[in-house]
mmCIF file of the N, C-alpha and C atoms, coordinates in Angstrom:
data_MODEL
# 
_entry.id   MODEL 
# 
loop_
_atom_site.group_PDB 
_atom_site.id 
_atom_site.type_symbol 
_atom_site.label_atom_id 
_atom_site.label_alt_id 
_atom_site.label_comp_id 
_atom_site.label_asym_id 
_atom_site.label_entity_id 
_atom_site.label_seq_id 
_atom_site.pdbx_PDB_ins_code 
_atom_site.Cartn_x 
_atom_site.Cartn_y 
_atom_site.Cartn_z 
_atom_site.occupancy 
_atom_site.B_iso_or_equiv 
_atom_site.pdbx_formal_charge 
_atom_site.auth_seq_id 
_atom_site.auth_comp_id 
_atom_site.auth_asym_id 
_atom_site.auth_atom_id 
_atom_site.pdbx_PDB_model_num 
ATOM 1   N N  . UNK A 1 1  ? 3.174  -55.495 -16.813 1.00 0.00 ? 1  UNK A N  1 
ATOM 2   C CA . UNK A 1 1  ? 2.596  -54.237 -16.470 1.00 0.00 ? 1  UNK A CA 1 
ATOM 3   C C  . UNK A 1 1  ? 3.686  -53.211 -16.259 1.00 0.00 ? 1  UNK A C  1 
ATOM 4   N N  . UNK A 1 2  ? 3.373  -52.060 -16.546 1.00 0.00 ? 2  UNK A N  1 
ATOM 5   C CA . UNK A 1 2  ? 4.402  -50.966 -16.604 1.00 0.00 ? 2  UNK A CA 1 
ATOM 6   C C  . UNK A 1 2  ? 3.972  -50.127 -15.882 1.00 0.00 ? 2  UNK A C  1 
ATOM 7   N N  . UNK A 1 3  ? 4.490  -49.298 -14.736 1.00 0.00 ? 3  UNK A N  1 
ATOM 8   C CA . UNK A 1 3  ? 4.398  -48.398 -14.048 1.00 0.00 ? 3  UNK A CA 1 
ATOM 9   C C  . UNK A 1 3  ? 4.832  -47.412 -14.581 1.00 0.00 ? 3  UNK A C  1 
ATOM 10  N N  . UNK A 1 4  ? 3.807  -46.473 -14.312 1.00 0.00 ? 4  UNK A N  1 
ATOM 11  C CA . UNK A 1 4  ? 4.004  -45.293 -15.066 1.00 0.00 ? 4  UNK A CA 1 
ATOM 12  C C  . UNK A 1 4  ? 3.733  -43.916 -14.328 1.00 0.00 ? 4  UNK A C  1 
ATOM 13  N N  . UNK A 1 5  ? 4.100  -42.878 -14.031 1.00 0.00 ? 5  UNK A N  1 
ATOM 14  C CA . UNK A 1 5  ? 3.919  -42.275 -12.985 1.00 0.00 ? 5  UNK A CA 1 
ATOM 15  C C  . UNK A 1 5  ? 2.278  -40.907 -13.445 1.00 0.00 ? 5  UNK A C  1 
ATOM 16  N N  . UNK A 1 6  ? 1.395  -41.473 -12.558 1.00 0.00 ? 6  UNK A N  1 
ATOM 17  C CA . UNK A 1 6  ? 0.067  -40.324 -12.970 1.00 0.00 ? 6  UNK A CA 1 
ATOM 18  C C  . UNK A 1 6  ? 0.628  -38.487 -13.543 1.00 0.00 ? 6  UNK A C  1 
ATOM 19  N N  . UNK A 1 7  ? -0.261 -38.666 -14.150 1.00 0.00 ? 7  UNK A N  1 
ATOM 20  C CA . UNK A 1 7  ? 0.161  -37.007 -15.058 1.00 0.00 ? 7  UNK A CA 1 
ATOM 21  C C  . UNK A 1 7  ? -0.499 -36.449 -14.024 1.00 0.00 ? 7  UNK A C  1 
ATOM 22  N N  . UNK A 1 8  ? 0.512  -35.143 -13.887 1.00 0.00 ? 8  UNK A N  1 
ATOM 23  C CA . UNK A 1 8  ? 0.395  -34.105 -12.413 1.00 0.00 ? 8  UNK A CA 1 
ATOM 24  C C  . UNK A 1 8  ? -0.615 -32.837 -13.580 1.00 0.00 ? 8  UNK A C  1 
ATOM 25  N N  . UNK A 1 9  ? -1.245 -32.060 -12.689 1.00 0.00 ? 9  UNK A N  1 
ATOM 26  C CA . UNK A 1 9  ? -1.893 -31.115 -12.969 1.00 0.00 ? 9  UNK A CA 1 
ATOM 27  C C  . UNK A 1 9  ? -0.960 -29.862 -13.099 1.00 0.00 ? 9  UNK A C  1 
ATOM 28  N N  . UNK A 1 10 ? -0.481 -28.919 -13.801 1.00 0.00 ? 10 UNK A N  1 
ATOM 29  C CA . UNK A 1 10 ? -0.037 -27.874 -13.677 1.00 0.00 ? 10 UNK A CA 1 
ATOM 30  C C  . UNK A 1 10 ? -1.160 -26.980 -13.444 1.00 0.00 ? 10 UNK A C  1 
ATOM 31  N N  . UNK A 1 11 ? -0.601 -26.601 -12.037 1.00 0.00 ? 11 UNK A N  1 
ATOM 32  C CA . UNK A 1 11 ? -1.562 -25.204 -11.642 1.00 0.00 ? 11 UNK A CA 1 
ATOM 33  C C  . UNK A 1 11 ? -0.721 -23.550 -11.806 1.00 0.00 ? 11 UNK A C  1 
ATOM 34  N N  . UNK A 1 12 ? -1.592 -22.969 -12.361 1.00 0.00 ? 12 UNK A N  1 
ATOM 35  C CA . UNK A 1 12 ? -1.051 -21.846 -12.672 1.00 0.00 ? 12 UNK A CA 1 
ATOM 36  C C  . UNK A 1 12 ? -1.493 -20.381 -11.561 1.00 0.00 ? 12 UNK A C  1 
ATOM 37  N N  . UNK A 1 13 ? -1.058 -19.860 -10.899 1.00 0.00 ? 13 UNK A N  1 
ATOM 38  C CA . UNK A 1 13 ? -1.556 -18.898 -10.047 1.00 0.00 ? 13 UNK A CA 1 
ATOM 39  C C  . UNK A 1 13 ? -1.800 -17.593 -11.307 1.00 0.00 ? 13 UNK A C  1 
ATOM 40  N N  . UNK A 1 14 ? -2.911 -17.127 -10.590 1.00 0.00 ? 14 UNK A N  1 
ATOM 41  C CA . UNK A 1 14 ? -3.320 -15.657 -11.492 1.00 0.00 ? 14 UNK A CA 1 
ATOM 42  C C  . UNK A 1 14 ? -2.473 -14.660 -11.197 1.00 0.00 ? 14 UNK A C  1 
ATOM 43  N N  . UNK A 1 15 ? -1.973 -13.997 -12.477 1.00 0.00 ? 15 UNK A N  1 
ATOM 44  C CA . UNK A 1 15 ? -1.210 -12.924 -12.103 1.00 0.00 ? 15 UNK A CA 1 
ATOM 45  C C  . UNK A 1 15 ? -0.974 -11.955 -11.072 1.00 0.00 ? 15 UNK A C  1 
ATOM 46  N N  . UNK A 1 16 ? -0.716 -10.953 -10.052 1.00 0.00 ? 16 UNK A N  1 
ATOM 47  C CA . UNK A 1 16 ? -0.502 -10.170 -9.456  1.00 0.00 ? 16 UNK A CA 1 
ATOM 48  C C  . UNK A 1 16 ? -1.172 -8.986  -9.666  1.00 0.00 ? 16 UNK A C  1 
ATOM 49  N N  . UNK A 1 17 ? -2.094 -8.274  -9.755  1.00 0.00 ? 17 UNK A N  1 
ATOM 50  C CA . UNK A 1 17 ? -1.636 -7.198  -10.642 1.00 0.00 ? 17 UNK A CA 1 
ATOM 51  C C  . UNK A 1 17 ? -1.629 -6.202  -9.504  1.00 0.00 ? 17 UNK A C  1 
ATOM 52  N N  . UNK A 1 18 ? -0.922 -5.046  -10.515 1.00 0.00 ? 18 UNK A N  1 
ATOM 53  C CA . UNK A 1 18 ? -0.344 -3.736  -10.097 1.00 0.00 ? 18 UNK A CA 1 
ATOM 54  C C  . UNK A 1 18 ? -1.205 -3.076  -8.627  1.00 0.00 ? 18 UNK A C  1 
ATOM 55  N N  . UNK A 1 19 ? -2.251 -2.891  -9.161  1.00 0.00 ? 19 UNK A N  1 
ATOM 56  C CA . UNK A 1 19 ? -3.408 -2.248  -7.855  1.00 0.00 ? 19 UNK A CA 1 
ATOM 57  C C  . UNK A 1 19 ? -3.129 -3.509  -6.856  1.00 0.00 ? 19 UNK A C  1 
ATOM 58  N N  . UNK A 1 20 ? -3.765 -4.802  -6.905  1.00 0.00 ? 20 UNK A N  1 
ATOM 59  C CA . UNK A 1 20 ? -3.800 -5.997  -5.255  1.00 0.00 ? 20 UNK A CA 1 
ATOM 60  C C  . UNK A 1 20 ? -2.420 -5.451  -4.857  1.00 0.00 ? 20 UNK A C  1 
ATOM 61  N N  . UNK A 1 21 ? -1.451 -5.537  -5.601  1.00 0.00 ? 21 UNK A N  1 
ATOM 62  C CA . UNK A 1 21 ? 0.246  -5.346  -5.160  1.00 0.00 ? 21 UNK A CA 1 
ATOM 63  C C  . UNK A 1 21 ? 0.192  -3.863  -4.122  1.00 0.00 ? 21 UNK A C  1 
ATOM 64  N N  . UNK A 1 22 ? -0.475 -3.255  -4.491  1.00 0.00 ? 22 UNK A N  1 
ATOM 65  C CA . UNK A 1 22 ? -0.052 -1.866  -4.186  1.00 0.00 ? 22 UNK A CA 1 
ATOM 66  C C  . UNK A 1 22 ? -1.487 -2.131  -2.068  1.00 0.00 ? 22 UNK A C  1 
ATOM 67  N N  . UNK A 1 23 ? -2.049 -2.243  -2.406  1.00 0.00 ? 23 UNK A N  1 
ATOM 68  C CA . UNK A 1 23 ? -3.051 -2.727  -1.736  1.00 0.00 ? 23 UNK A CA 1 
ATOM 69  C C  . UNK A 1 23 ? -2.592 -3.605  -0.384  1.00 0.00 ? 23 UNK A C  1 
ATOM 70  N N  . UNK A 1 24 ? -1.460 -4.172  -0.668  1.00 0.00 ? 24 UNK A N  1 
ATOM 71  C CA . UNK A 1 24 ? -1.299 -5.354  0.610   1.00 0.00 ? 24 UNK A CA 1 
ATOM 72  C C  . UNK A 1 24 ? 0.181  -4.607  1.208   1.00 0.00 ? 24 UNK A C  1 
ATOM 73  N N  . UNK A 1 25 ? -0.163 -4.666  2.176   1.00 0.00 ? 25 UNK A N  1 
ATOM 74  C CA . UNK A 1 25 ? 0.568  -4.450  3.561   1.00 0.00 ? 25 UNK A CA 1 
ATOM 75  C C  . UNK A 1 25 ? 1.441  -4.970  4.183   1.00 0.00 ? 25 UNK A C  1 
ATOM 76  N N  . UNK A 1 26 ? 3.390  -4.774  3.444   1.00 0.00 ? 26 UNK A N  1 
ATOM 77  C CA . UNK A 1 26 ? 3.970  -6.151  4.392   1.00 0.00 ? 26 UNK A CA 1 
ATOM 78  C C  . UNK A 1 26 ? 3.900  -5.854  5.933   1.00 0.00 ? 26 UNK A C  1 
ATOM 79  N N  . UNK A 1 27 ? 3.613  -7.352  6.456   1.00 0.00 ? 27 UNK A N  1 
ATOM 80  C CA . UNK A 1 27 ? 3.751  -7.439  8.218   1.00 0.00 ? 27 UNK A CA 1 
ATOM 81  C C  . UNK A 1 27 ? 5.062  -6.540  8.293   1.00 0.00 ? 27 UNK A C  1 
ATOM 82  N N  . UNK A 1 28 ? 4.600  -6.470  10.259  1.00 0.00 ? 28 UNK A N  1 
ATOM 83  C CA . UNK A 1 28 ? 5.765  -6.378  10.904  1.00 0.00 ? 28 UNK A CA 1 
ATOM 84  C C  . UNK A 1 28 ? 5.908  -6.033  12.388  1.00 0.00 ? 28 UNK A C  1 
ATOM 85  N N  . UNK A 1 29 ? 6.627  -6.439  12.747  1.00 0.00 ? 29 UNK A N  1 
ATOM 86  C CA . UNK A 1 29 ? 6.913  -7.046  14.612  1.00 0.00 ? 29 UNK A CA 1 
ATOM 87  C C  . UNK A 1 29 ? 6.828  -5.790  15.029  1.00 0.00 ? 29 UNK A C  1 
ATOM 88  N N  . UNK A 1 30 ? 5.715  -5.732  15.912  1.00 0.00 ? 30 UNK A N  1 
ATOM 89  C CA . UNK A 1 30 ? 5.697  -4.521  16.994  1.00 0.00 ? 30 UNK A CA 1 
ATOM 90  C C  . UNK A 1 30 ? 7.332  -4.102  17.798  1.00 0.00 ? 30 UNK A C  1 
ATOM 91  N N  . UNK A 1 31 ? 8.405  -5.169  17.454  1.00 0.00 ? 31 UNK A N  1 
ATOM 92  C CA . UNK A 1 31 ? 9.156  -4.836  18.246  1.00 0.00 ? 31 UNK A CA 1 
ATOM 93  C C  . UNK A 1 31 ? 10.365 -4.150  17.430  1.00 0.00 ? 31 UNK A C  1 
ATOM 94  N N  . UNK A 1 32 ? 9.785  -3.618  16.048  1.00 0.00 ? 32 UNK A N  1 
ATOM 95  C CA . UNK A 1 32 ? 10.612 -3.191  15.015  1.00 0.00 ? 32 UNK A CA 1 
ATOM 96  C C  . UNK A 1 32 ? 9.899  -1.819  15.241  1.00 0.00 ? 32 UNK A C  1 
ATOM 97  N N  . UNK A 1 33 ? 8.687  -1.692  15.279  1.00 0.00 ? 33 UNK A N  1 
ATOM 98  C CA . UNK A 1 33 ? 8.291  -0.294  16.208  1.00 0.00 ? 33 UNK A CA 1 
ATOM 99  C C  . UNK A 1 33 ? 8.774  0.520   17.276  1.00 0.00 ? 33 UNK A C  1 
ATOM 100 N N  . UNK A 1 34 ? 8.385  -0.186  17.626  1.00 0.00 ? 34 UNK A N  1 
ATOM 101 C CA . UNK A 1 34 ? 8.646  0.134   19.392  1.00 0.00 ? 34 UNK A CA 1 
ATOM 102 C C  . UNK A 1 34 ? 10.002 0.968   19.450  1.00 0.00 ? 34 UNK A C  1 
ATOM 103 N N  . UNK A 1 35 ? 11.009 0.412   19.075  1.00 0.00 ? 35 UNK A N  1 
ATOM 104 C CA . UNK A 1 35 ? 11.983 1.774   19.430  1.00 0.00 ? 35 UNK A CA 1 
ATOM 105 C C  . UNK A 1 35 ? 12.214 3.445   18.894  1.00 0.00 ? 35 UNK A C  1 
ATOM 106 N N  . UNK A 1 36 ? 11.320 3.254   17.610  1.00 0.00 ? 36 UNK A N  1 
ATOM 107 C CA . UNK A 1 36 ? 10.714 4.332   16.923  1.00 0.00 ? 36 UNK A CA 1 
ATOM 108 C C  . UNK A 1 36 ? 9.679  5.242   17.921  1.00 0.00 ? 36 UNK A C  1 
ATOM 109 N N  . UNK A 1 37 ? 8.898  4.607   18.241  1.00 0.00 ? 37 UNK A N  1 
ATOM 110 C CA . UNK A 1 37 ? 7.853  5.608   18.856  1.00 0.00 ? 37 UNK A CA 1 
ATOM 111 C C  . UNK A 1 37 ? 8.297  5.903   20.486  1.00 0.00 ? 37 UNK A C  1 
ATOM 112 N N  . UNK A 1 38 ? 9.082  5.304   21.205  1.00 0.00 ? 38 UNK A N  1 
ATOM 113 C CA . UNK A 1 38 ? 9.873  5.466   22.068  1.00 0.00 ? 38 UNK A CA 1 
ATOM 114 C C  . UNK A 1 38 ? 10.980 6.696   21.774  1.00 0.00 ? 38 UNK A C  1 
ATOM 115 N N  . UNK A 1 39 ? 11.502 6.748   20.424  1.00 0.00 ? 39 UNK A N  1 
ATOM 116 C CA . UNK A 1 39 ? 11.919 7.972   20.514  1.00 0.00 ? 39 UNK A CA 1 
ATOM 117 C C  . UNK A 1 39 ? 11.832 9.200   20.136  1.00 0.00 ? 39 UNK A C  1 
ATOM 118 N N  . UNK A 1 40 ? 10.395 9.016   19.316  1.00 0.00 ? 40 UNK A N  1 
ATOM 119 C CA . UNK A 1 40 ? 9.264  9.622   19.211  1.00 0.00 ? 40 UNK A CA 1 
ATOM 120 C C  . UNK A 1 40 ? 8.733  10.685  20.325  1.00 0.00 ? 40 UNK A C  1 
ATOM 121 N N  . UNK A 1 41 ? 8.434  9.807   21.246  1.00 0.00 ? 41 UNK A N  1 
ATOM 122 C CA . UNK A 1 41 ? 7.809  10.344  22.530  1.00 0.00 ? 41 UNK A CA 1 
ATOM 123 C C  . UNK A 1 41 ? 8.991  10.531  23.471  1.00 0.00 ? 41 UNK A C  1 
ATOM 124 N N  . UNK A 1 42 ? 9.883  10.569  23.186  1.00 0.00 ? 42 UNK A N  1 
ATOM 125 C CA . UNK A 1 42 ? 11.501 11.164  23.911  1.00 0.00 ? 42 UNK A CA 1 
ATOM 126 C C  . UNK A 1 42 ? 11.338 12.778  23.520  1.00 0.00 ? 42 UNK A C  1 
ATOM 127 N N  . UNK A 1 43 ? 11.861 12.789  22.166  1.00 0.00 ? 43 UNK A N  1 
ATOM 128 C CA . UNK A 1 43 ? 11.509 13.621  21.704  1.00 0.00 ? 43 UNK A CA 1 
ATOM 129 C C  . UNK A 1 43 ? 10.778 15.245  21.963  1.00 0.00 ? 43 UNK A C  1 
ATOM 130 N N  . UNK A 1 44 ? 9.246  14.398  21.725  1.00 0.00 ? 44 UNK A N  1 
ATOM 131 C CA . UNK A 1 44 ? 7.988  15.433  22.096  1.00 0.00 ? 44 UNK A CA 1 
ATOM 132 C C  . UNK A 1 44 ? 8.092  15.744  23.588  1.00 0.00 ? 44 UNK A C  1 
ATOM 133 N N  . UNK A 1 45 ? 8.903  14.998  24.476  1.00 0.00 ? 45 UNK A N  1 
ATOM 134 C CA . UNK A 1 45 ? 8.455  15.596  25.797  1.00 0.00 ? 45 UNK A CA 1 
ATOM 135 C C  . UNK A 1 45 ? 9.872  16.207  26.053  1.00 0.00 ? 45 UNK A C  1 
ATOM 136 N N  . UNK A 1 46 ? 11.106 16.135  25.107  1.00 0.00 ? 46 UNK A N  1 
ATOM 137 C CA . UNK A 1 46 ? 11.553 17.310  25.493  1.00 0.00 ? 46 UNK A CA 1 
ATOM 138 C C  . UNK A 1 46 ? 11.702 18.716  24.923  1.00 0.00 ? 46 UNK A C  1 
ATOM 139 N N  . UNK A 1 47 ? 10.892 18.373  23.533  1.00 0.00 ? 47 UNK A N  1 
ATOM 140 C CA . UNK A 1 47 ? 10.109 19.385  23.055  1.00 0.00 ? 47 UNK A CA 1 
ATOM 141 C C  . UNK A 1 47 ? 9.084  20.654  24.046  1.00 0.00 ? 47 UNK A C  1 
ATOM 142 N N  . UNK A 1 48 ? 8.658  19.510  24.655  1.00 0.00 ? 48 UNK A N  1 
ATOM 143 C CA . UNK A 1 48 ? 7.312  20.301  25.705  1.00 0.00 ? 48 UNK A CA 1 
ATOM 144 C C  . UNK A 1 48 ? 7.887  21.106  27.167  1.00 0.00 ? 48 UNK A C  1 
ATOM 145 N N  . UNK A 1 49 ? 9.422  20.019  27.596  1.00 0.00 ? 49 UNK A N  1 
ATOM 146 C CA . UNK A 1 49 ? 9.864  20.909  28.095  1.00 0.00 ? 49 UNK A CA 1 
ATOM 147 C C  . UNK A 1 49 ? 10.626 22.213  28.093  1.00 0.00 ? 49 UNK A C  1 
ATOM 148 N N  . UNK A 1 50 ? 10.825 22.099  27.235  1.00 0.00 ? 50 UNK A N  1 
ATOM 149 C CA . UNK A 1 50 ? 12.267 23.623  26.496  1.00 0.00 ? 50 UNK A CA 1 
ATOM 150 C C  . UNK A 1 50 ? 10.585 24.621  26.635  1.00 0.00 ? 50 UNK A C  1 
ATOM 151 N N  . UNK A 1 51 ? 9.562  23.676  25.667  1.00 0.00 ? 51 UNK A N  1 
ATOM 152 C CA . UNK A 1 51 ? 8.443  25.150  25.855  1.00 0.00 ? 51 UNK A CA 1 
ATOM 153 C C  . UNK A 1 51 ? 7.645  25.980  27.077  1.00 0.00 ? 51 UNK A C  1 
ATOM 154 N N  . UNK A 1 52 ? 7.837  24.560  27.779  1.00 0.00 ? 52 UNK A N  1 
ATOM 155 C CA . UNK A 1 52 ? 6.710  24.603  28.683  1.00 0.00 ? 52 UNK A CA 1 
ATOM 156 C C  . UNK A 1 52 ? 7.239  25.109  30.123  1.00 0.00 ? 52 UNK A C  1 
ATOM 157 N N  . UNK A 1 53 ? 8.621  24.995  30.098  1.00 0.00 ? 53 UNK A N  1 
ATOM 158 C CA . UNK A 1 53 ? 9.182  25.213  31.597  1.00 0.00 ? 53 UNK A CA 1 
ATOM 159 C C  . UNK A 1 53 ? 10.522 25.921  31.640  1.00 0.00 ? 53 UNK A C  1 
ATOM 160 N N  . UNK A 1 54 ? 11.553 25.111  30.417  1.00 0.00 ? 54 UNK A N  1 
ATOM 161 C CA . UNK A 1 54 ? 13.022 26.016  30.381  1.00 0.00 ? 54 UNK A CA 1 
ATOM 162 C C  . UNK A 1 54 ? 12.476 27.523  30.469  1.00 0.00 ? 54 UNK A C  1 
ATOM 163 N N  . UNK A 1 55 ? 13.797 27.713  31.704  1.00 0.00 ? 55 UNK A N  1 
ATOM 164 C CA . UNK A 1 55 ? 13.504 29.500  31.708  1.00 0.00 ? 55 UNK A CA 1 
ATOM 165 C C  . UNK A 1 55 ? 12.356 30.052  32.486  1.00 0.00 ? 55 UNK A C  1 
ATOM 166 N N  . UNK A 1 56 ? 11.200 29.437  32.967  1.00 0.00 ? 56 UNK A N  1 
ATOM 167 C CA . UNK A 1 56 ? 10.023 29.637  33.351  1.00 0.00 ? 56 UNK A CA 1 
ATOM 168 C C  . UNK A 1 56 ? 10.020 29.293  34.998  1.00 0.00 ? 56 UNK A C  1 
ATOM 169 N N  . UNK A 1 57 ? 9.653  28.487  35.128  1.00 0.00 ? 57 UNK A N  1 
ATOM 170 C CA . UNK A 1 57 ? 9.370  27.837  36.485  1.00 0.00 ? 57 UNK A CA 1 
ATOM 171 C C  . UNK A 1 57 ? 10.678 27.232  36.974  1.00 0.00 ? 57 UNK A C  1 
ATOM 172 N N  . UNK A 1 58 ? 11.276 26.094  35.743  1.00 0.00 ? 58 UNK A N  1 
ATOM 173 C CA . UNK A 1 58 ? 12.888 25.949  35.967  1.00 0.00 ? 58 UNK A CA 1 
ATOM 174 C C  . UNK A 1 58 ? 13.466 26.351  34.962  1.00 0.00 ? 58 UNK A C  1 
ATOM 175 N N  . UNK A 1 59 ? 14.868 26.104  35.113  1.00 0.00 ? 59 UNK A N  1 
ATOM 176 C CA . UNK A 1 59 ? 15.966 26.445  34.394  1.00 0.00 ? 59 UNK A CA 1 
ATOM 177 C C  . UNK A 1 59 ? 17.314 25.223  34.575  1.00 0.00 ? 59 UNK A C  1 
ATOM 178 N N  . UNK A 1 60 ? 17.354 24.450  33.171  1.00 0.00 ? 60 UNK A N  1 
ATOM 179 C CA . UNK A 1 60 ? 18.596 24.073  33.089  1.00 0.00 ? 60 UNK A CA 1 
ATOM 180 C C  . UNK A 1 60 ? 19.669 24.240  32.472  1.00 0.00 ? 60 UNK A C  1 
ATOM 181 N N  . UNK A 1 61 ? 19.436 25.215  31.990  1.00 0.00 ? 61 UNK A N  1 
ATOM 182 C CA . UNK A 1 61 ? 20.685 26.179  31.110  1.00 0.00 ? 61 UNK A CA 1 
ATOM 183 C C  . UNK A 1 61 ? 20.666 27.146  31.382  1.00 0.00 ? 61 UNK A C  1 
ATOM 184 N N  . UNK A 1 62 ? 21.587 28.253  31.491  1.00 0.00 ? 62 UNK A N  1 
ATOM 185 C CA . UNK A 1 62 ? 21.435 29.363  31.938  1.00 0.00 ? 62 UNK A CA 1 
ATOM 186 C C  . UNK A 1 62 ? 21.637 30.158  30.609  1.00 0.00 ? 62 UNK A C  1 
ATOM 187 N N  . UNK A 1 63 ? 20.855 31.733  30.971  1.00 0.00 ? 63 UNK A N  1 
ATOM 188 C CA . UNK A 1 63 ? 20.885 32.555  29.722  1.00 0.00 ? 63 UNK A CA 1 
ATOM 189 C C  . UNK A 1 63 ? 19.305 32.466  29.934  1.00 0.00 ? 63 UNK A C  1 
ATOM 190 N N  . UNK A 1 64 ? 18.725 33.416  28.602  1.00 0.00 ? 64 UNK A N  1 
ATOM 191 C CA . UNK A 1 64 ? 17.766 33.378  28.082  1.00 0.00 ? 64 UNK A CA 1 
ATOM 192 C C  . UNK A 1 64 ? 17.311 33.318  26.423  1.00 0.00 ? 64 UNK A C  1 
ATOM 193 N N  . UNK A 1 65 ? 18.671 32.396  25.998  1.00 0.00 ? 65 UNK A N  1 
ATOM 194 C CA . UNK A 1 65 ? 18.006 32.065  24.519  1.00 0.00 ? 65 UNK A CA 1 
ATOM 195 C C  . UNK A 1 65 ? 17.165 31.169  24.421  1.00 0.00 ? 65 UNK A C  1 
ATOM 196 N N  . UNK A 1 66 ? 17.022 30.098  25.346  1.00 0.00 ? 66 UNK A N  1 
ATOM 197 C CA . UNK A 1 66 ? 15.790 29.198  25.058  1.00 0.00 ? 66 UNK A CA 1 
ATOM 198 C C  . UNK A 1 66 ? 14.746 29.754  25.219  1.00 0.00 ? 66 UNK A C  1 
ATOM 199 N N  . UNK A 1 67 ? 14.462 30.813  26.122  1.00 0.00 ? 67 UNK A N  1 
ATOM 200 C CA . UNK A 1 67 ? 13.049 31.519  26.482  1.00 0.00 ? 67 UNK A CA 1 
ATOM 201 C C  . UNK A 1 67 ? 12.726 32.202  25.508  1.00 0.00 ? 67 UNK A C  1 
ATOM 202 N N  . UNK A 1 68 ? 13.897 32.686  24.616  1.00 0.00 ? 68 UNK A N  1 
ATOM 203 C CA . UNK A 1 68 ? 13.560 33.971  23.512  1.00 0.00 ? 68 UNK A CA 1 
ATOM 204 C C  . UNK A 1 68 ? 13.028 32.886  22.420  1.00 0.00 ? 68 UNK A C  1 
ATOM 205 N N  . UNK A 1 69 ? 13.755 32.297  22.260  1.00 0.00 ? 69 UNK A N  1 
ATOM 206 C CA . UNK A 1 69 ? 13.155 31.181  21.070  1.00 0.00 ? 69 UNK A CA 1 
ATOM 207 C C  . UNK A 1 69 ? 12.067 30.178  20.677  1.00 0.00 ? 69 UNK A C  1 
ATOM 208 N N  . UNK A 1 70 ? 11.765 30.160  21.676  1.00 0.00 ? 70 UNK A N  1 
ATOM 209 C CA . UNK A 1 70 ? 10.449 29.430  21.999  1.00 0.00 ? 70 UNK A CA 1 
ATOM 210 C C  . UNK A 1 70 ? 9.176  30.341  22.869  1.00 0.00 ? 70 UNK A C  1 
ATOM 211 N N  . UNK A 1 71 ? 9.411  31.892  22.727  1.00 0.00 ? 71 UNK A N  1 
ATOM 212 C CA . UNK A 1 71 ? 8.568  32.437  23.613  1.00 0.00 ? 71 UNK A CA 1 
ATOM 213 C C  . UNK A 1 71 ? 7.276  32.622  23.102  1.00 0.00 ? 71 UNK A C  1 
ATOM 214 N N  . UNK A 1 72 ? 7.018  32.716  21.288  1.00 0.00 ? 72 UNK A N  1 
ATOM 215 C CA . UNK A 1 72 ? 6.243  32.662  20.880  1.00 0.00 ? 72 UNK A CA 1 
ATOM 216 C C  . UNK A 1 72 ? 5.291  31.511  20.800  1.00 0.00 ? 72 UNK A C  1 
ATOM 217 N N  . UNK A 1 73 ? 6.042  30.156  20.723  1.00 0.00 ? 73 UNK A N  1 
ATOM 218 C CA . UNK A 1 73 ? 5.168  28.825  21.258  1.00 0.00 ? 73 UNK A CA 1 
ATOM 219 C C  . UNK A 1 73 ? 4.614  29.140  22.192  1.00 0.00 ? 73 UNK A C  1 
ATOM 220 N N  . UNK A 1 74 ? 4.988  28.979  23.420  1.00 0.00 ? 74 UNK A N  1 
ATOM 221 C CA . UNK A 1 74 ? 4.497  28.909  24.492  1.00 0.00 ? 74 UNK A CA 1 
ATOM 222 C C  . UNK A 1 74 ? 3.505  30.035  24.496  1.00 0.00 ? 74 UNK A C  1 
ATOM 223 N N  . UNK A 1 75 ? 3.330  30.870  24.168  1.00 0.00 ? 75 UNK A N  1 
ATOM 224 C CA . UNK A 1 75 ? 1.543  31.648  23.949  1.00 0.00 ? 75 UNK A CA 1 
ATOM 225 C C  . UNK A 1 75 ? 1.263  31.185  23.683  1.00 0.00 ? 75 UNK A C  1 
ATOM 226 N N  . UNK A 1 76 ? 1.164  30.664  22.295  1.00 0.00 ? 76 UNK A N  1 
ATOM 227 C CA . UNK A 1 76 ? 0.328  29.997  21.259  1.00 0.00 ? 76 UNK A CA 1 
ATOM 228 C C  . UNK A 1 76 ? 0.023  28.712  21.840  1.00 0.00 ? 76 UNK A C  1 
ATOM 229 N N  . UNK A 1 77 ? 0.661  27.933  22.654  1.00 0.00 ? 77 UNK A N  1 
ATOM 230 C CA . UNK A 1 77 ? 0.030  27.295  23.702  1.00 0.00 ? 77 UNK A CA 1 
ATOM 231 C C  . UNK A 1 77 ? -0.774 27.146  24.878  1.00 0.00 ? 77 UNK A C  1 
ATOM 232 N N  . UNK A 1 78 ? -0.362 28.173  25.006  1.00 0.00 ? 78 UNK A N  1 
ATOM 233 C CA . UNK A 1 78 ? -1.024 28.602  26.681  1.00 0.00 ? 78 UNK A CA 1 
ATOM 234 C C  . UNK A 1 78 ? -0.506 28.537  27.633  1.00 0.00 ? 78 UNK A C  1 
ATOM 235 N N  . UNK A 1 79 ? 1.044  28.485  27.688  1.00 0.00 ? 79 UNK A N  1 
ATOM 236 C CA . UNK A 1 79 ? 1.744  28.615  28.859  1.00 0.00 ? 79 UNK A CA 1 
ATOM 237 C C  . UNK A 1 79 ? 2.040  29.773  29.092  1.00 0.00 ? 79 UNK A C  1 
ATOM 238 N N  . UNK A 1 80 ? 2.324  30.478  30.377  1.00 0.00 ? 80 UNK A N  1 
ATOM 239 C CA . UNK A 1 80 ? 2.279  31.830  30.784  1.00 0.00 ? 80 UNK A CA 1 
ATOM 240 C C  . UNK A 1 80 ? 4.181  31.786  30.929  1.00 0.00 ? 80 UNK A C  1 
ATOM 241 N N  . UNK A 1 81 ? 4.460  33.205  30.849  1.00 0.00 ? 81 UNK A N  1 
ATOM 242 C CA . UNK A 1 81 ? 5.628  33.163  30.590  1.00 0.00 ? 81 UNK A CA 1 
ATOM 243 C C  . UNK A 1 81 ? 6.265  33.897  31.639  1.00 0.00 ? 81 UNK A C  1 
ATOM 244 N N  . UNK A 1 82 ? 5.792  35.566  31.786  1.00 0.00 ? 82 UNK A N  1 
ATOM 245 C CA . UNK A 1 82 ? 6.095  36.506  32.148  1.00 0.00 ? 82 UNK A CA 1 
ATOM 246 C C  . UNK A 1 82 ? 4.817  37.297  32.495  1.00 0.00 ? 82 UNK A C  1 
# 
């Protein structure tokens, strides 16, 4: 008797195509985020302060170019200026 090793099945996967490819979403670790939107929201809140307060209520620079430069935001927001 001769041993002979069983014939394997070749399985073939269906192509890829262009659209599923475009369609799928690689993962990724919230903690590859996280320092992004952390400085994101650094950012916007010192955005909000230059508008919302430099020159106004406080002052951490002295002068008034931050007030001149941002005086039109801050209407258009609704912060009172003067």
């Amino acid at each position: 008797m001769s041993e002979t090793a069983p014939a394997r099945a070749v399985v073939h996967a269906a192509p890829v195509t262009l659209a599923e490819r475009a369609t799928t979403t690689p993962p990724f670790a919230p903690a590859q985020v996280l320092p992004w939107v952390l400085f994101a929201a650094l950012l916007l809140l010192v955005g909000m302060y230059f508008v919302s307060a430099e020159q106004g209520a406080t002052s951490l620079l002295s002068g008034t170019a931050i007030h001149e430069w941002t005086h039109d935001g801050r209407h258009l927001l609704g912060f009172p200026c003067h």
